[in-house]
C-alpha positions in Angstrom: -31.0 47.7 88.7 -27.3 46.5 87.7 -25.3 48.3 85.7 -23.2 46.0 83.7 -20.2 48.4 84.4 -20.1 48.8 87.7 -19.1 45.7 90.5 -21.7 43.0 90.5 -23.7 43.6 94.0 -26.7 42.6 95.5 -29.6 41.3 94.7 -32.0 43.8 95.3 -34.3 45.2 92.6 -36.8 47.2 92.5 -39.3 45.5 90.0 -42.5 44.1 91.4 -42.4 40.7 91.1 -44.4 39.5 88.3 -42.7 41.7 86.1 -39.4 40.1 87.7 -40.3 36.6 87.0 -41.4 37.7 83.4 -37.6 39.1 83.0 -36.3 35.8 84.5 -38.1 34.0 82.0 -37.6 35.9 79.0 -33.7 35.6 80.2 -33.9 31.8 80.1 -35.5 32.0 76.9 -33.0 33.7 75.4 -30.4 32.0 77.5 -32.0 28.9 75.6 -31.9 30.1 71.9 -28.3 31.3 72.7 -27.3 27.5 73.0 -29.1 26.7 70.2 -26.8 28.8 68.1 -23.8 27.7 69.5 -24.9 24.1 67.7 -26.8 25.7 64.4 -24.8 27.4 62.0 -27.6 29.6 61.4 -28.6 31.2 64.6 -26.9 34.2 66.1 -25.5 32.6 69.7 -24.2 36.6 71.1 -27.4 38.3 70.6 -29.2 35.9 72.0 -26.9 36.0 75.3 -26.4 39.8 75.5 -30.6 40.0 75.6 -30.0 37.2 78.6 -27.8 39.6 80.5 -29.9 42.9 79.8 -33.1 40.7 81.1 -31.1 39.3 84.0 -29.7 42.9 84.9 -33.0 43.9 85.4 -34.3 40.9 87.3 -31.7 38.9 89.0 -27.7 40.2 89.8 -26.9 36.4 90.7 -28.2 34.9 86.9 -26.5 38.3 85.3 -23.4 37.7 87.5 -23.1 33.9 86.3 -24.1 34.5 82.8 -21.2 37.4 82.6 -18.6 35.2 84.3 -19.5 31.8 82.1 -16.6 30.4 80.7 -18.4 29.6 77.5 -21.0 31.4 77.4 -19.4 34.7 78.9 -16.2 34.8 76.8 -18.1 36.8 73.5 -20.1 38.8 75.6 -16.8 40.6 78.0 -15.5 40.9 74.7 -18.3 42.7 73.5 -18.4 44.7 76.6 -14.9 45.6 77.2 -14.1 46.3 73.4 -17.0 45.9 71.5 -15.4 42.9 69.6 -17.8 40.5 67.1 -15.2 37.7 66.0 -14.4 36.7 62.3 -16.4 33.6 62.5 -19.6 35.7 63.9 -19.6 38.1 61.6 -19.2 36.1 58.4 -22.4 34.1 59.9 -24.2 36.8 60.3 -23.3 38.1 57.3 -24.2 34.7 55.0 -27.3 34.4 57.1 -28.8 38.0 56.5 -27.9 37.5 52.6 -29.8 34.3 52.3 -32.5 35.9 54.1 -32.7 38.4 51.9 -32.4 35.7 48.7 -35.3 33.8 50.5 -37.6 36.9 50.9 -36.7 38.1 46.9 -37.3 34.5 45.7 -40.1 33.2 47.6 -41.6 35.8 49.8 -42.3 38.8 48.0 -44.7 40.3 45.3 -43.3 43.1 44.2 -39.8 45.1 44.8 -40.8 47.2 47.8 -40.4 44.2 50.4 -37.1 42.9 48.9 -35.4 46.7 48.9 -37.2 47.7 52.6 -35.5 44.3 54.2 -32.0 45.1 51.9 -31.7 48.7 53.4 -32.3 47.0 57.2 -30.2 44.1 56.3 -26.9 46.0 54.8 -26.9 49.1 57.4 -27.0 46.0 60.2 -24.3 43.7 57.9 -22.4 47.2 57.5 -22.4 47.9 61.3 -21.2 44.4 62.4 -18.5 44.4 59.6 -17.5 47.7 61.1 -16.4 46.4 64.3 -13.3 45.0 65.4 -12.8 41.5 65.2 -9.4 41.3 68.0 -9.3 42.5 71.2 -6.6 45.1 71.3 -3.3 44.4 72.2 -2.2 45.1 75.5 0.6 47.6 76.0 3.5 45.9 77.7 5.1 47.4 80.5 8.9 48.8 80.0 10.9 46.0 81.2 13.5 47.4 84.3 16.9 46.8 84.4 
């Protein structure tokens, strides 16, 4: 099993293998869906990625290795990682995208108020924990110049 902290090693797990192949799958899947949101404004494309790597860590440290390092794909989830970082852009999609979720479950979903105020509670404690987090990665402290 890889830890996405320590060094990237082997790849050696200890799964049997169907339920390896299932995690492989599931990985591309999600892998899959992750693209998808890169291309439509209204699908998450870090979720998506960071379920990739939990499913590759499990199955395959050469998929979770090349996921990680991507130069597209990788880039929002070190930042997640290192700093736990959601950019602007992310965050005001997830945002607009859980609101009209909620406007589509009030309007055209629902039959009374329980549903509407049971999916606002989930919806603003998740829009309240992604606002919450930084959007930069922290500066880096430069070194005293030497004279």
């Amino acid at each position: 099993m890889t830890n996405p902290r320590a060094p990237l090693g082997d790849d050696r797990t200890t799964l049997c293998l169907p339920v390896r192949y299932g995690l492989l799958a599931f990985g591309w899947l999600n892998i899959g869906l992750g693209v998808l949101g890169l291309v439509l404004p209204v699908m998450p494309t870090t979720v998506f990625l960071l379920i990739a790597l939990w499913a590759f860590s499990k199955s395959s440290s050469r998929f979770h290795r090349w996921l990680y390092q991507h130069p597209t794909l990788g880039r929002s989830i070190r930042a997640w990682h290192a700093h736990r970082v959601i950019a602007v852009r992310a965050k005001l999609l997830a945002v607009a995208t859980m609101s009209a979720s909620l406007v589509y479950v009030t309007l055209f979903v629902a039959e009374s108020w329980m549903l509407p105020a049971v999916v606002a509670a989930v919806l603003v404690s998740v829009s309240a924990f992604i606002v919450t987090r930084p959007s930069r990665q922290p500066d880096l402290p430069q070194a005293p110049l030497e004279l």
